[in-house]
N, C-alpha and C positions, 0 to 999 in steps of 0.2 A: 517301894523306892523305884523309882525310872529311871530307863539304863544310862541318861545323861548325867543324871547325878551321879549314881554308881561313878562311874571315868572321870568324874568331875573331884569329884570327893579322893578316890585312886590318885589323882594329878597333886593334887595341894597337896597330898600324904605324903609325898616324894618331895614337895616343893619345886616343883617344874611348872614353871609359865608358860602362857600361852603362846609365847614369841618364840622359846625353846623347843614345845611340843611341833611347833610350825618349821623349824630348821628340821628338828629328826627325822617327822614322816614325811615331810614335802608336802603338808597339804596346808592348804590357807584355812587363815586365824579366821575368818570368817565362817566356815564351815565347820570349825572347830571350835566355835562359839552357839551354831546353830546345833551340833550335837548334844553339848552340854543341857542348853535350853531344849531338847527335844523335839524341835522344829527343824523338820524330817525334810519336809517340806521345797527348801532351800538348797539341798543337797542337789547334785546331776541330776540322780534318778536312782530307781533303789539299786541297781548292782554297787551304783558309787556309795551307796550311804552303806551298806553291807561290807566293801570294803574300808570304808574312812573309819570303822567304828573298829573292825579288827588291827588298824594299824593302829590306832588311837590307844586300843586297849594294851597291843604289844609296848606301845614304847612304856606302858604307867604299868606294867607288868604284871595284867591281869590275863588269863586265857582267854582266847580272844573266841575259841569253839565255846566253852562253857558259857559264855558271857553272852552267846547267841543264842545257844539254844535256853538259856535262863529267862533272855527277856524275849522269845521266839516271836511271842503276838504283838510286840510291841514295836518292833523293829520287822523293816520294809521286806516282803518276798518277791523275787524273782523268778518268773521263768523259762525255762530252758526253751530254744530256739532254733534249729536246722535252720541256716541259710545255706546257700552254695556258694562257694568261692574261685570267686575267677582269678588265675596267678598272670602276674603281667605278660606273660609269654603269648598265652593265649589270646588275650588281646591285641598287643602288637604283632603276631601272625595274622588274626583277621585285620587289622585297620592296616597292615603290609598290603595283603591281597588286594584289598579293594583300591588301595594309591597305586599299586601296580598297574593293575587293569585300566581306570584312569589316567596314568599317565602316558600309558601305550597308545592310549585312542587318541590322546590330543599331542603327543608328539608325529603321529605316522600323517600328517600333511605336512609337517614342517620336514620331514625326511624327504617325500618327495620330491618337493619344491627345491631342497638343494641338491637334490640329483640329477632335477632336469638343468640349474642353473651350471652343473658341472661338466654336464653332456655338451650344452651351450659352448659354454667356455674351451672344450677340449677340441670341439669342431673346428669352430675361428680359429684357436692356434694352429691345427692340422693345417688348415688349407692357406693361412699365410706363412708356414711353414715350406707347404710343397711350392709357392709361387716364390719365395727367396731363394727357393733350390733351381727353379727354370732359368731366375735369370740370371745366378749365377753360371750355369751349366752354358748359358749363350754367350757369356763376356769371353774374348780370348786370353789369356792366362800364359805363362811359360811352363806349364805343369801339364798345357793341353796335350802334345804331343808325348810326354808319358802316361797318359795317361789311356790315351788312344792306343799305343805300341805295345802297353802292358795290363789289357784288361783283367788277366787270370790276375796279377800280383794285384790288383786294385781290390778285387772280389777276395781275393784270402784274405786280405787286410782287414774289410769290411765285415767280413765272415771271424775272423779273431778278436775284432773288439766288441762283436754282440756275443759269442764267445765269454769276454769276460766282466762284459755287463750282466750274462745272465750269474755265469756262477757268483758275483758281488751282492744282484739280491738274493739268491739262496741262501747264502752263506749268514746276510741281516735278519731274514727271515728268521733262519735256524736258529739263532744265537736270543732274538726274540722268544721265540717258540721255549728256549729251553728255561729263558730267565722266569718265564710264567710258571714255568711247568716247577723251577725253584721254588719259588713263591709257592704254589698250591702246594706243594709238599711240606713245607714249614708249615704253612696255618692247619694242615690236617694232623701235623704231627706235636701240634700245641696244645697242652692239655686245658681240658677243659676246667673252670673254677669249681674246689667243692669245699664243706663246711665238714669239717667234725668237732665234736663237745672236746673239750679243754676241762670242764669242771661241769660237774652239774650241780645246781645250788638245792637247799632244802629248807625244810621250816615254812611256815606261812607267806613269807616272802622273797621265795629262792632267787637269791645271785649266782647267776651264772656265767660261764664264759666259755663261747663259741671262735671257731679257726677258722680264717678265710685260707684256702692255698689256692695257689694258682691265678693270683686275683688280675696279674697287669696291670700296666702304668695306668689307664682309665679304668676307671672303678664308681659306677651308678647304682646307687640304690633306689627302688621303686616302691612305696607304703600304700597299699590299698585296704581302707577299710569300709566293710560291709556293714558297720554300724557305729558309735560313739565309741570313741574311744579316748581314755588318758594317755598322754605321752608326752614323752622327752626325749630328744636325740641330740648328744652333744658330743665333743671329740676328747680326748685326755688334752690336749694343751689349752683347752679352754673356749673352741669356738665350738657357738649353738648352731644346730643344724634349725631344729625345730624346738622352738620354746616352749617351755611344761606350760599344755593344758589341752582343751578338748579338741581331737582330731573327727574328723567328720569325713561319712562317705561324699557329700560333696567337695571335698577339697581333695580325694583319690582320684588321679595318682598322681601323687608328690613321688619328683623327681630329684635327689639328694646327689650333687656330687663328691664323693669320699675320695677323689687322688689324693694322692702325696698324705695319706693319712694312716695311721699305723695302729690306733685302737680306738672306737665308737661306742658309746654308752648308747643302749637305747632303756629307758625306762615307760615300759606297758601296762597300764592301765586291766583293760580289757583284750589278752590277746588271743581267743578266739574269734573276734572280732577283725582281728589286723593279718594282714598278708605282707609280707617283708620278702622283694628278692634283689639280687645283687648279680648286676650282670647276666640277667638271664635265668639264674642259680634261683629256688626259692628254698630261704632258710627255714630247716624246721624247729622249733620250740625244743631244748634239751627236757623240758618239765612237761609235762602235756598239757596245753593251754586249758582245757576244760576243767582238768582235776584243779590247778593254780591259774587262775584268769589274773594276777597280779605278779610280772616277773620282773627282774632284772638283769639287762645281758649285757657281757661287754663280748665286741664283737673286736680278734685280733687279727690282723687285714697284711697275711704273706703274700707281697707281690713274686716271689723268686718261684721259677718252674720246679716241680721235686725232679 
């Protein structure tokens, strides 16, 4: 007997159709059509046909290990594959450096050029400055002769209000100086975002739930994957991030915005394959991705500082 009938024969035992079996495990009638028929074929590829056959068997209530290794030769093998993963941080530090460098080089002419146009500018005022002062110093005035009679009071004068020109920009300066110096102290004293397990799930298809703290009003998630992956990422009130089905390393890195959002399903496929971080932060798998390459996480998103 072939392991599609096996599941197939399992399915009507129960009296569960195919539309039902297709709401339980999230997978399409169509590939749950081609199992049956044993046209393997149709499937992703074999890690998916590996798992579609164990979710398949879970929901019709057969062992989903036993039922593998019974029909072993029949059914597709896998194997195992070291890539390296790169987490989004390391990347956006190199693609930082190199716009940095970049934008220094093609900004430092346009610096220039409004330096000398400010030199420009400060000259001309200067010197129609000092020729408003000549001719007014030449018109006769009734202020002349105090002016002449009381030089020393004229020079204290002029000496007490650079006097308290200067201490006014000190004073803007310092007050400046210190609001910055505010600033830098809040952001260093702002904790940074972390994740710890809430639950860790178990069984062949562990649910689990992971803690965001510290997360802030802006909250981005970043998905890179190094190879095929299944996935689903959707919010509790109902809106899709990413619609169930094949995530690809050309389509990394999806950028997700999670504001204003208070818990996140994501449903993984293949997640040795997938790199998930948030804010910088990369989440790690409560389950170890390689022992369960098929997880489920709800991800619960504290924006308040502890």
């Amino acid at each position: 007997m072939e392991i599609g009938v096996r599941l197939k024969e399992a399915r009507e035992a129960k009296n569960i159709s195919l539309e039902s079996l297709q709401e339980s495990t999230k997978i399409q009638k169509r590939y749950l059509m081609a199992i049956e028929e044993g046209n393997m074929k149709i499937l992703p590829g074999k890690f998916y046909a590996r798992a579609f056959i164990k979710e398949y068997a879970n929901a019709v209530g057969l062992d989903p290990d036993e039922l593998l290794e019974e029909y072993k030769e029949e059914v597709p093998k896998t194997e195992e594959q070291e890539e390296v993963q790169y987490t989004r941080m390391q990347r956006t530090r190199k693609s930082g450096n190199t716009e940095k460098s970049s934008s220094h080089s093609s900004i430092l002419p346009t610096i220039i050029t409004v330096i000398l146009v400010i030199g420009i500018l400060f000259a001309a005022w200067y010197f129609i400055k000092q020729s408003m002062g000549n001719d007014e110093s030449n018109a006769p005035s009734e202020e002349e002769d105090i002016i002449i009679t009381n030089p020393e009071n004229s020079q204290e004068n002029a000496s007490g209000n650079e006097d308290n020109e200067s201490n006014e920009d000190e004073s803007t300066t310092d007050d400046a100086d210190q609001e910055e110096t505010n600033e830098q102290e809040q952001e260093e004293n702002q904790p940074e975002p972390s994740f710890s397990v809430v639950e860790e799930g178990t069984g062949s298809t562990p649910v689990s739930t992971v803690a965001l703290d510290n997360a802030g009003d802006e909250i981005t998630a970043t998905l890179e994957a190094t190879s095929d992956t299944w996935l689903l990422v959707e919010s509790e009130d109902g809106e899709t991030f990413f619609e169930e089905g094949m995530f690809t390393s050309d389509q990394s890195p999806l950028e997700i915005d999670l504001s204003g959002k208070e818990r996140i399903f994501f449903k993984i496929g293949n997640a040795s394959n997938l790199t998930i971080t948030i804010n910088g932060v990369e989440m790690e798998y409560p389950v170890d991705a390689n022992a369960k390459v098929r997880q489920d996480i709800w991800l619960e998103i504290n924006q308040e500082t502890e």
